[in-house]
C-alpha positions as CSV (number, residue, x, y, z in Angstrom):
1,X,0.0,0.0,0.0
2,X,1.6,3.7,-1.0
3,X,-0.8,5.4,1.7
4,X,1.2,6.2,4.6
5,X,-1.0,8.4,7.1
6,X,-3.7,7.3,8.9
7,X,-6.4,9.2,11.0
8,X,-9.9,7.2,12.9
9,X,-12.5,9.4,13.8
10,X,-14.6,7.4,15.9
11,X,-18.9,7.5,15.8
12,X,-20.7,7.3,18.8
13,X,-21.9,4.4,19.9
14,X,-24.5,3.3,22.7
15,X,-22.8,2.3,25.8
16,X,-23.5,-1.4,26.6
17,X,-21.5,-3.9,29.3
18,X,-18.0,-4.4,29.1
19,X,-17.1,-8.1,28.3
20,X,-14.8,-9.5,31.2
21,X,-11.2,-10.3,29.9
22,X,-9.1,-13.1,31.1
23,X,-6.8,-11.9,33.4
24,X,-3.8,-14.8,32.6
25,X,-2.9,-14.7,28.9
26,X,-4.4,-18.0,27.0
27,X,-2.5,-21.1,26.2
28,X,-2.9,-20.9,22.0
29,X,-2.1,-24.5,20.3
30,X,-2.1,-25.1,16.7
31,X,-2.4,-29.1,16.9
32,X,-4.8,-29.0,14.0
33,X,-4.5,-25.4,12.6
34,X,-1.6,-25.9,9.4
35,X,1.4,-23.4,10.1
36,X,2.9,-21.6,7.2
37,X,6.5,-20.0,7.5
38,X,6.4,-16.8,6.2
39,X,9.3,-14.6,4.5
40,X,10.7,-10.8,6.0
41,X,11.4,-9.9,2.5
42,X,7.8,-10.2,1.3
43,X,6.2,-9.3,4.5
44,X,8.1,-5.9,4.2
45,X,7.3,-5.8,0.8
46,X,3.6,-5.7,1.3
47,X,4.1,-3.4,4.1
48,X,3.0,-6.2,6.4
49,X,4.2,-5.1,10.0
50,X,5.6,-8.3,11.3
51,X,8.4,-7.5,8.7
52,X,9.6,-4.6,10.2
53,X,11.7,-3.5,13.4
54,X,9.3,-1.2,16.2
55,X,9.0,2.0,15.0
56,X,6.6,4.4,14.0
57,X,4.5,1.6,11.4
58,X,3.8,-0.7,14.0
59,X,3.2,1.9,16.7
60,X,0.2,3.6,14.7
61,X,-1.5,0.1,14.3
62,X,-1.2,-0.4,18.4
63,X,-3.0,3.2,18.5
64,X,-5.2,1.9,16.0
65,X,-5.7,-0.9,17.8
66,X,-6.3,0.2,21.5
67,X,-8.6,3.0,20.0
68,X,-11.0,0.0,18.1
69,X,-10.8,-2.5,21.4
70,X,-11.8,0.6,23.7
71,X,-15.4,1.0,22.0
72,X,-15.6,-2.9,21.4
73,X,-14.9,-4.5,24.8
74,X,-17.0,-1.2,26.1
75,X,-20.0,-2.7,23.9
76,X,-19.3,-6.5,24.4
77,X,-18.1,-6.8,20.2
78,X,-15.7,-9.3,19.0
79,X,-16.9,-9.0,15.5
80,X,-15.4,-6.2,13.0
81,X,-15.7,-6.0,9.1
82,X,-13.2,-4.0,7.2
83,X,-14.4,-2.5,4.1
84,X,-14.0,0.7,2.0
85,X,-16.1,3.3,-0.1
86,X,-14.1,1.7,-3.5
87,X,-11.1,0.1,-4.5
88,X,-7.1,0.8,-4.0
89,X,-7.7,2.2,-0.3
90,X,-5.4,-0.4,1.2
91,X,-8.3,-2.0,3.5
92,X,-6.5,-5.8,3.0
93,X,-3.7,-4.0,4.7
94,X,-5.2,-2.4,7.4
95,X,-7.3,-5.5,8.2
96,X,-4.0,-7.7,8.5
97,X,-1.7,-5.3,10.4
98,X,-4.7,-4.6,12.5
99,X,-5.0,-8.2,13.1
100,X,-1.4,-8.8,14.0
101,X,-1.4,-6.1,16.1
102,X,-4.4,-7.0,18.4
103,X,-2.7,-10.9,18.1
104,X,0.2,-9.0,20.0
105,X,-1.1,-8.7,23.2
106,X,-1.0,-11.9,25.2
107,X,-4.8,-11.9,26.2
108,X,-6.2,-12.1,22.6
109,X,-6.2,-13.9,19.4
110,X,-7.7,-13.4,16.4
111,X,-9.2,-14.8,13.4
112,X,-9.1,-12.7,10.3
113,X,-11.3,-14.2,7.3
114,X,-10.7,-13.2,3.9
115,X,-14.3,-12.6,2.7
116,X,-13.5,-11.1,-0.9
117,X,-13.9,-13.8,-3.3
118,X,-13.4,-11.7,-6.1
119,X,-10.3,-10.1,-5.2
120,X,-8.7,-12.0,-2.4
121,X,-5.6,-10.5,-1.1
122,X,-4.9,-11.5,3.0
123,X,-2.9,-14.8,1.4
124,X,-1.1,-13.0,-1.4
125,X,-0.3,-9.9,1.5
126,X,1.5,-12.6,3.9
127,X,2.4,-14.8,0.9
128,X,1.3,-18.0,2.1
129,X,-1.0,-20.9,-0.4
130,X,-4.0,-21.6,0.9
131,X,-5.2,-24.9,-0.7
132,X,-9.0,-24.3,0.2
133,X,-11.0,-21.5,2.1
134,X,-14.6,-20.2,3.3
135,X,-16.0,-20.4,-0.1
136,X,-14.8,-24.6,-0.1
137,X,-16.4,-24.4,3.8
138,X,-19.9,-23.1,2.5
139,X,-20.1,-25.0,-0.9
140,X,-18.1,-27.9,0.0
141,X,-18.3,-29.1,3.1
142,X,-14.5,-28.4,3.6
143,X,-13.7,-29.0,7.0
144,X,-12.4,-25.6,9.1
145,X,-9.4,-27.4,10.7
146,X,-8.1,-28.0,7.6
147,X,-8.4,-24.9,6.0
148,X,-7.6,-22.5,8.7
149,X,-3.6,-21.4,8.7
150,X,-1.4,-19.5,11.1
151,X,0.7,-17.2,9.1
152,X,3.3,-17.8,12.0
153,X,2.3,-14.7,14.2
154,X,1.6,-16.4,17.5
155,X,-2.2,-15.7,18.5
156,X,-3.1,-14.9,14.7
157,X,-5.3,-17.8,12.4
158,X,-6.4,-16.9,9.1
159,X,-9.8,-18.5,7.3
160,X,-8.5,-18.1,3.5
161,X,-10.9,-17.0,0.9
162,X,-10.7,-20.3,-0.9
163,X,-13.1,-21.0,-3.9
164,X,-14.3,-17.8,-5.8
165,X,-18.4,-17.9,-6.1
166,X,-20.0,-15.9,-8.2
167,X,-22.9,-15.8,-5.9
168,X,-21.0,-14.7,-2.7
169,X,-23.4,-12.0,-1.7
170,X,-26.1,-15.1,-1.3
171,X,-23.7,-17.5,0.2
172,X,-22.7,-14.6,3.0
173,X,-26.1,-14.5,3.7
174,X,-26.8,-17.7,3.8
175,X,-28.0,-19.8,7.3
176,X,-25.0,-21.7,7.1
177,X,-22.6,-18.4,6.7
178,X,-24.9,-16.8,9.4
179,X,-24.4,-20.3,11.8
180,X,-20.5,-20.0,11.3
181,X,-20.3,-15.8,12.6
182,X,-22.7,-16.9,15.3
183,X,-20.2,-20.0,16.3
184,X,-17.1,-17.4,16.1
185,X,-18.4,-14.7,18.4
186,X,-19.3,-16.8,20.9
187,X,-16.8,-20.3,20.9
188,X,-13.9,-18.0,22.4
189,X,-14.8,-15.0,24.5
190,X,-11.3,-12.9,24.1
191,X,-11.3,-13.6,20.1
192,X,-11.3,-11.1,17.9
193,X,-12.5,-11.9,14.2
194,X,-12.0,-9.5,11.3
195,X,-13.5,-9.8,8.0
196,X,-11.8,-8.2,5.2
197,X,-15.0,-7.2,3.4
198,X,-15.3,-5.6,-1.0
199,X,-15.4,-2.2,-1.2
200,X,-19.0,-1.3,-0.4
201,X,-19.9,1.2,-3.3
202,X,-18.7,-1.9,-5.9
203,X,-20.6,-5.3,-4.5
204,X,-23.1,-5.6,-2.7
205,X,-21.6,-8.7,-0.7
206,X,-20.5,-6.2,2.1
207,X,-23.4,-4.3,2.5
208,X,-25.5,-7.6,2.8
209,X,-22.9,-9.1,4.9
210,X,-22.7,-6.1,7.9
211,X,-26.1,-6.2,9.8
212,X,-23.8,-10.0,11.4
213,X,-21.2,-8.4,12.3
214,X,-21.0,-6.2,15.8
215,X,-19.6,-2.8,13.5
216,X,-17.3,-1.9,10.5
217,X,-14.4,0.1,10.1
218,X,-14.2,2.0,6.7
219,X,-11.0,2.4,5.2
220,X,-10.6,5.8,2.9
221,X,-7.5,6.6,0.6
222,X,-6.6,10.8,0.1
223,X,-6.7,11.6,-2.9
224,X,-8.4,8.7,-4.2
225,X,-11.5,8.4,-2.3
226,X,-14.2,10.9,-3.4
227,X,-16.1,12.7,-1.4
228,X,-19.2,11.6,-2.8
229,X,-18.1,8.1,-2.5
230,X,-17.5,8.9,1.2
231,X,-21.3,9.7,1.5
232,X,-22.9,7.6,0.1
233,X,-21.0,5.1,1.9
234,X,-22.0,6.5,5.2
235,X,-25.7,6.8,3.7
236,X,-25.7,2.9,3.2
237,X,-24.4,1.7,6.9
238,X,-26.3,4.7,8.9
239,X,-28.1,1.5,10.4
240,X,-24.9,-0.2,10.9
241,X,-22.7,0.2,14.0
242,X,-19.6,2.2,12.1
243,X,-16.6,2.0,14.3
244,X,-14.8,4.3,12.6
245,X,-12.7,6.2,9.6
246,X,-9.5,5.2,8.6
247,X,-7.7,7.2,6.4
248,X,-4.9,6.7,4.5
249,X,-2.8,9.5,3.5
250,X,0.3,9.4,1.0
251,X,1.8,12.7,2.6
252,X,5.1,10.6,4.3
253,X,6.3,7.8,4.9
254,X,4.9,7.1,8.0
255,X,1.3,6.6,9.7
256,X,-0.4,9.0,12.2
257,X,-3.3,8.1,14.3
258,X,-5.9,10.6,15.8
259,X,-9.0,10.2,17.6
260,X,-11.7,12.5,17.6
């Protein structure tokens, strides 16, 4: 991704009751889960943060972090989509460095499902092959252990997009798809699962997708995203719980992150 600045300006949501967090951190095991060695080159390629040294990049995806936990564990959500007004915002990226960085801290993990099937990028991002995925899961039968892989970030399992299917916006909506969220949110109280969603504006897969998920997080690219993109966006999930704006700015090379 070229953009380098970011800035979340949060909405306001009702207050609700805060989940309870584990105190000790969790004992994560991958007995079943297949493990795929991933490379520093590539990762730093992609601009994936697990590829670089601490510094300023991984710093503004722990604010980004601590800013989205905040408003979820305050309204008892472990469910977030990531989506964005069109395409070439960088909302792949921000979904997996988000996910790595929540996967840092010793109390969490997190299961980040590629849920573009017609542009799926969170395999190609970490460089990993991913044999099957959700759309072999929903058509297929494919069992979840054996398409589930940890991209060798402790804490951090990724649900591949698998087989592409040209009626996805169905198949999200579907009671299996519906049965699987509902098994996520509620299987492993201190997981966090991100869905890296199509841009809103171009399929309607995510806006069918988002009343199952607890809120969204919309990704928007300077200079690229329109402001009457940007609207009409925000007109189609004004009954949707909207965590917040991320934007990405190509101004430096480096990513800033303010709250409201």
């Amino acid at each position: 991704m070229s953009s380098k600045e970011a800035t979340m300006e949060k909405s306001n949501p009702p207050t609700n009751n805060h989940r309870t967090l584990p105190a000790d951190s969790e004992q994560f095991s991958y007995t079943q889960t297949r493990i795929q060695t991933t490379h520093s080159e590539h990762l730093q390629k992609n601009r994936i943060i697990t590829g670089f040294k601490p510094g300023k990049w991984l710093e503004s995806y722990k604010m980004l972090r601590t800013r989205c936990l905040q408003v979820m564990d305050g309204m008892n959500w472990n469910t977030l989509a990531i989506t964005s007004p069109g395409n070439g915002t960088g909302n792949s990226l921000t979904a997996a460095n988000l996910a790595i960085s929540i996967a840092m801290e010793l109390n969490r993990s997190v299961l980040l499902v590629d849920a573009n099937f017609q542009n799926p990028s969170i395999c190609k991002l970490f460089g990993i092959n991913a044999k099957a995925g959700l759309g072999d899961y929903l058509l297929n039968d494919a069992p979840l252990n054996e398409i589930l892989i940890n991209p060798d970030v402790d804490r951090l399992v990724i649900l591949p997009a698998g087989k592409e299917m040209f009626n996805s916006t169905e198949m999200l909506r579907s009671p299996k798809m519906i049965r699987l969220v509902n098994e996520l949110k509620t299987r492993y109280p201190s997981r966090i699962i991100i869905f890296d969603l199509p841009p809103l504006l171009s399929q309607a897969d995510t806006l069918g997708f988002s009343p199952y998920v607890d809120c969204v997080l919309l990704v928007v690219n300077e200079g690229h995203t329109k402001t009457e993109e940007l609207k009409h966006a925000a007109s189609l999930l004004k009954e949707i719980n909207v965590l917040g704006t991320v934007l990405n700015k190509a101004s430096d090379n480096k990513i800033k992150y303010q709250a409201n």
